[in-house]
C-alpha positions, 0 to 999 in steps of 0.5 A, a space after each residue: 144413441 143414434 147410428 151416426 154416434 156408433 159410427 163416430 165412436 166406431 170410427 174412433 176406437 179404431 183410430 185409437 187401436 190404430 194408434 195403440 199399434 202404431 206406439 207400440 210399434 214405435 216403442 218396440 223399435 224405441 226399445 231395441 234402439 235403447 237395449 242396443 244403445 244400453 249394450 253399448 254403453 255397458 260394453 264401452 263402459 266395461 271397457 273403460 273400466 277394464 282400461 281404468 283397472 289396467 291403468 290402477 294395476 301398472 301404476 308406479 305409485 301405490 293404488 288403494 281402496 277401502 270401504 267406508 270403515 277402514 278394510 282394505 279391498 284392493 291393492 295394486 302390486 306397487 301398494 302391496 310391495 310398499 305396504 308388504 301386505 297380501 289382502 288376498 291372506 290376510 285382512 288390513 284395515 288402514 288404522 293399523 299402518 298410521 304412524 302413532 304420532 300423526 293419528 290426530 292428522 290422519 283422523 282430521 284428514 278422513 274427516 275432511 275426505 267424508 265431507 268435501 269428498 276427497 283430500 289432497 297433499 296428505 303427507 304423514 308416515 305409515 308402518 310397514 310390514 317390511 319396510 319399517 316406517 314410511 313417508 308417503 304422500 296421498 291423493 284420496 277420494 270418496 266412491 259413492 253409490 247411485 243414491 249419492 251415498 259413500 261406500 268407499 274411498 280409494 287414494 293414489 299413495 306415493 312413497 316420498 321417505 327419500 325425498 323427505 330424508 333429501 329435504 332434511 339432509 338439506 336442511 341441516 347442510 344448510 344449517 352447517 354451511 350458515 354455521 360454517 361461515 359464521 365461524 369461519 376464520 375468514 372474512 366471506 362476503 356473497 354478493 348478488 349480481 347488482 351488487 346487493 349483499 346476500 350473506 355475510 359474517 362477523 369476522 368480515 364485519 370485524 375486519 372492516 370496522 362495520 358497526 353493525 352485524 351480519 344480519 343488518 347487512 343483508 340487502 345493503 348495496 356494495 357499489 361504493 363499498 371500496 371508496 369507504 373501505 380503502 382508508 383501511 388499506 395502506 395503498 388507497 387508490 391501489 385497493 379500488 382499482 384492483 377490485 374495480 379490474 375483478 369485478 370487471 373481468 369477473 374472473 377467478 383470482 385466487 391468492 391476491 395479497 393486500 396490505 392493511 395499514 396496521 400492518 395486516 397481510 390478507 389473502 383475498 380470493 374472488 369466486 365468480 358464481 354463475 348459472 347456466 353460464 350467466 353471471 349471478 353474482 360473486 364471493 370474496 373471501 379474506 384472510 388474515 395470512 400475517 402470520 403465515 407471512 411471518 412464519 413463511 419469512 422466519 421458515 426460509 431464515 431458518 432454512 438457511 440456518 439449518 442448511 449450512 448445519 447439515 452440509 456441515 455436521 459430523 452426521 451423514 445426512 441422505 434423502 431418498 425417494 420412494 424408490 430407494 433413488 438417492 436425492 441427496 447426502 451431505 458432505 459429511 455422507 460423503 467422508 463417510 462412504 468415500 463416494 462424492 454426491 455426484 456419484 450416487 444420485 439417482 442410484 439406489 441406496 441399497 446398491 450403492 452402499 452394498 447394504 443388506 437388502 431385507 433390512 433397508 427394504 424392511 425399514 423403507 416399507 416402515 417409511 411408507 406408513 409414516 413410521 420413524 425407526 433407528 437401526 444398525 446397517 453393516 455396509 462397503 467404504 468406497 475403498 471395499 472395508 467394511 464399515 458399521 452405521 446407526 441409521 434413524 430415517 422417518 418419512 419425508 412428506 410433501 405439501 399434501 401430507 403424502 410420504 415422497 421418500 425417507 430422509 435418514 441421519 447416519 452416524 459411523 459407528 464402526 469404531 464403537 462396534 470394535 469397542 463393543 467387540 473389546 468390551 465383550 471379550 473384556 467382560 467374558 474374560 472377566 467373567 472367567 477371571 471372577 469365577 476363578 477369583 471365587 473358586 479362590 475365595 473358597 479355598 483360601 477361606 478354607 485354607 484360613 480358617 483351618 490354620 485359625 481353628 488349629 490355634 484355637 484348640 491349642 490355646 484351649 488345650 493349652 488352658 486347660 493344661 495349665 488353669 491352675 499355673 496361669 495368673 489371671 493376666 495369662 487367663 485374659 490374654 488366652 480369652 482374649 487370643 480366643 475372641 480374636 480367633 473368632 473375630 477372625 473366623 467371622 471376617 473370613 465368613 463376611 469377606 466371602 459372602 461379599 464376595 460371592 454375592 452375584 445377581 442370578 436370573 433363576 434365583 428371581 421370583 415373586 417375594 412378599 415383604 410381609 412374610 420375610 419380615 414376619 419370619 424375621 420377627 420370630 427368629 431374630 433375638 429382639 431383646 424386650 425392651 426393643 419394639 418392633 413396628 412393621 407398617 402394613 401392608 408390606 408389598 410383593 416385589 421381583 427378587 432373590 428371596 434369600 438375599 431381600 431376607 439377608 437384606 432386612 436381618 442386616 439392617 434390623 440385626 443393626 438397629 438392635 445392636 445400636 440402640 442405647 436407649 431404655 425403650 428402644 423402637 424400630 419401625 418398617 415402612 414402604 411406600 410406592 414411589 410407581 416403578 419402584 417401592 421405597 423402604 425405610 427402617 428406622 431406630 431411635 438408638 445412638 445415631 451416626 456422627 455427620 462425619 461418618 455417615 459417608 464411610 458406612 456402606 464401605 467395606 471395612 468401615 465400621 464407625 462404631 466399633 463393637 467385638 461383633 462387627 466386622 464391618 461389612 455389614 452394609 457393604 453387603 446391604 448395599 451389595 444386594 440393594 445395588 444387584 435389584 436395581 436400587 440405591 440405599 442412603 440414610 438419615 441420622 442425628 446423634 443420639 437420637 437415631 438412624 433411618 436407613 432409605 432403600 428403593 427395591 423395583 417392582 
């Protein structure tokens, strides 16, 4: 290599250190620029992150991330009061809040979030920690690392369960209100504001003999409607101009009466709707008020009648108001009271009538709650006498149902209280005067048959003194005084045990039927030809056990002593007749003739005489039949047999 080559190559290895120095130069400087750009961007990004963080923390809605699995990793405090969970106690995984009905459409969802990256407008509901099931509403996106690759997924979720119940809530109002005129007693017709039907229903279809039904209507234009429809109407021309006039002035009206030409009255009103004040249609409506008419016509006759009634009725008639202030009375209120209805309007009742206040402020609090009652009221004639009225007031009521005052019918019955006083002395002197009669009773009976068993011992001794001396006509006679003396002995027993038969409220109790008639079965003398069938059960009833058992022995000890017949039968039933049981006792013996059937419950009236009936019997089976509240009657052939019915209450 010659000199001038190293030099050449001298020379350029100088220039390229030089250059070497110089870009490393450059790229120290290139570096610090970069490290002061790249601690930049990392400050600004830090600082956008902490801002985004801020934004995801403050959030209304709910912010949430998870990794590609599932597990949750971060909640803002709205997810976390949505979801009721704390991811920093416990582990979630959002498969556990899917609602088990919509987990096909969640999977779908997460499978369309992997492959496009995000979703949008999910809406399904979620479990709840606290909150139950939820309706929510989710935006979602992937997080993806450098490489592009999903390492998690985050979500704006947005509780909408209030806006879903408002949507169903809405849903069925409108399915009620299209139910509701679709079965509205009224005739409805909405139109637009060019006059296109929006919705109608059957019963304007039926009204306006239209062929079709209400969902071929809608659409239909309505501008020539009235022309068509007016040959319906009795005055034609009337009709048309009335609805040109409304649908021109587009003012309420309400009310408005017209007449179809078979005689149909109908109520139309017309509803002007508008939309922030402007015009957007409107609403007829008509109603069939014939009746009504007719009822309102046929109510102001009958007002009149009834009118005239009460000014004229014996009953005292007075209205008052809620404050006991007297609106009117009648004129027989005023016979009553002495005061004319000039007097005492606008005065309280209670005041003016001098009544007991408790009772009328008691009975007017009664009105106010809609209750009816009737009570006696001690009140001062005009003249100051004292005076005594029934009163039967109920409410008084206006259009809307609301209690005005009491209107109150009056009936003096100041004459029936001294009645009643009279019949109260009367019946305490009768009381007396029957214990009296009673006490009386005893004593003659004793005084009776004292004298008859002194007779009876005589003629005893007289018989035995003499058997040997008397014929056997002189026998008889003596056997026939002595029967006679018993026959007499047993009528002064019958006569008061009639007598005392009283009704005792002490002496009332529970008594089985069953029993009494069971222990009658083994203490009365039944002969054995004689059957006796008891149809069972027997029921339990309210009475004075002694007497119900005297009761059945009567009509049971009757049936024996009647009965002529080989193979006698009696029979018992009961059978409850709801407030009361109906007994019947039957026989198959010698009957009672049609003509005696009426004479057999009075006292003294035997109809088939007998040595042993001192016929009083059933006056004495009527007696206590009469003292339980019931009533006795028979049914009988002759020579076939009696059936004797009774009713006993429960």
């Amino acid at each position: 290599m010659s000199q001038e080559e190293v030099d050449i190559l001298k020379r350029a290895l100088a220039r390229e250190k030089a250059a070497r120095k110089a870009a490393e130069k450059i790229l120290e400087d290139k570096s610090e620029e970069l490290y002061e750009s790249s601690k930049k961007i990392k400050e600004l990004l830090e600082e956008k992150s902490s801002q985004l963080q801020g934004i995801f923390e403050n959030i209304v809605d709910a912010y949430v991330v998870m990794d590609i699995n599932g597990k949750v990793i971060k909640f803002n405090d709205a997810a976390s009061d949505l979801f009721g969970y704390d991811i920093n106690k416990e582990e979630l995984n959002v498969t556990s809040l899917i609602f088990k009905e919509d987990y096909e459409y969640a999977i779908q969802s997460f499978q369309a979030l992997i492959s496009k990256g995000y979703f949008k407008d999910y809406e399904a509901r979620v479990n709840t920690k606290h909150k139950g099931i939820r309706w929510v509403h989710i935006n979602a996106s992937l997080v993806k690392d450098k490489n592009d690759k999903p390492i998690a997924a985050q979500g704006i979720v947005r509780d909408i369960t209030s806006q879903k119940d408002f949507a169903e809530q809405l849903i069925k109002s409108e399915n009620r209100l299209s139910s509701l005129i679709a079965n509205l007693d009224s005739a409805v017709l909405l139109e637009d504001e060019e006059r296109k039907i929006i919705l109608t229903n059957q019963k304007f279809c039926d009204l306006f003999r239209i062929p079709v039904g209400p969902e071929l209507m809608k659409g239909q234009d309505c501008s020539n409607a009235a022309e068509q429809s007016k040959v319906l109407f009795q005055n034609e021309e009337e009709f048309v101009n009335r609805i040109d006039d409304i649908l021109r002035n587009k003012e309420l009206v309400l009310g408005d009466e017209v007449i179809m030409k078979n005689g149909t009255i109908l109520e139309r009103d017309f509803v002007p709707i508008l939309q922030s004040d402007q015009y957007r249609g409107h609403l007829w409506t008509y109603k069939d008020v014939t009746l009504r008419r007719s009822y309102r016509k046929s109510l102001e006759a009958q007002r009149h009648k009834y009118r005239s009634i009460i000014t004229n009725m014996n009953l005292g008639l007075v209205e008052v108001d809620n404050n006991d202030g007297i609106l009117m009375i009648n004129k027989s209120m005023e016979e009553m009271s002495g005061f004319s209805e000039t007097e005492v309007l606008g005065k309280k009742a209670v005041e003016i009538f001098q009544a007991d206040k408790n009772i009328l402020n008691f009975e007017n609090e009664k009105r106010l709650k809609g209750h009816t009652s009737s009570y006696e009221i001690q009140v001062k004639h005009k003249s100051g006498e004292d005076r005594y009225w029934l009163v039967s007031g109920g409410p008084n009521y206006n259009l809307k149902g609301e209690v005005i005052g009491t209107i109150g019918i009056h009936l003096d019955i100041t004459d029936l209280k001294a009645l009643e006083r009279e019949r109260e002395r009367l019946l305490s002197k009768l009381e007396k005067s029957n214990d009296e009669l009673q006490e009386y009773a005893h004593i003659v009976s004793h005084d009776l048959k004292s004298p008859l068993r002194s007779i009876d011992a005589l003629v005893s001794w007289l018989e035995e003194d003499n058997k040997e001396k008397l014929d056997v006509q002189s026998l008889q006679n003596i056997n026939l005084i002595k029967s006679t003396l018993e026959n007499m002995e047993d009528l002064i027993s019958d006569i008061l045990e009639y007598s005392s038969l009283t009704g005792n409220e002490k002496d009332i109790k529970p008594v089985d039927i069953q029993k009494i008639t069971d222990e009658l079965l083994e203490t009365l003398l039944i002969p054995d030809h004689i059957s006796l069938k008891i149809h069972k059960p027997m029921p339990t009833i309210r009475g004075d056990e002694v007497k119900l058992k005297q009761l059945f022995q009567n009509l049971i000890s009757n049936a024996v002593k009647y009965n002529d017949k080989e193979k006698g039968l009696i029979e018992i039933e009961a059978t409850d007749e709801g407030t009361f049981y109906e007994f019947s006792i039957s026989d198959n013996g010698i009957g009672i003739d049609p003509k005696d059937q009426d004479k057999v419950f009075k006292i003294f009236h035997a109809v088939n005489k007998s040595k042993d009936s001192t016929g009083i019997g059933l006056s004495i089976v009527k007696k206590i039949i009469n003292l339980h509240g019931g009533d006795i009657w028979l049914d009988s052939e002759l020579g076939k047999g009696t059936t004797f019915y009774f009713t006993l209450k429960k």
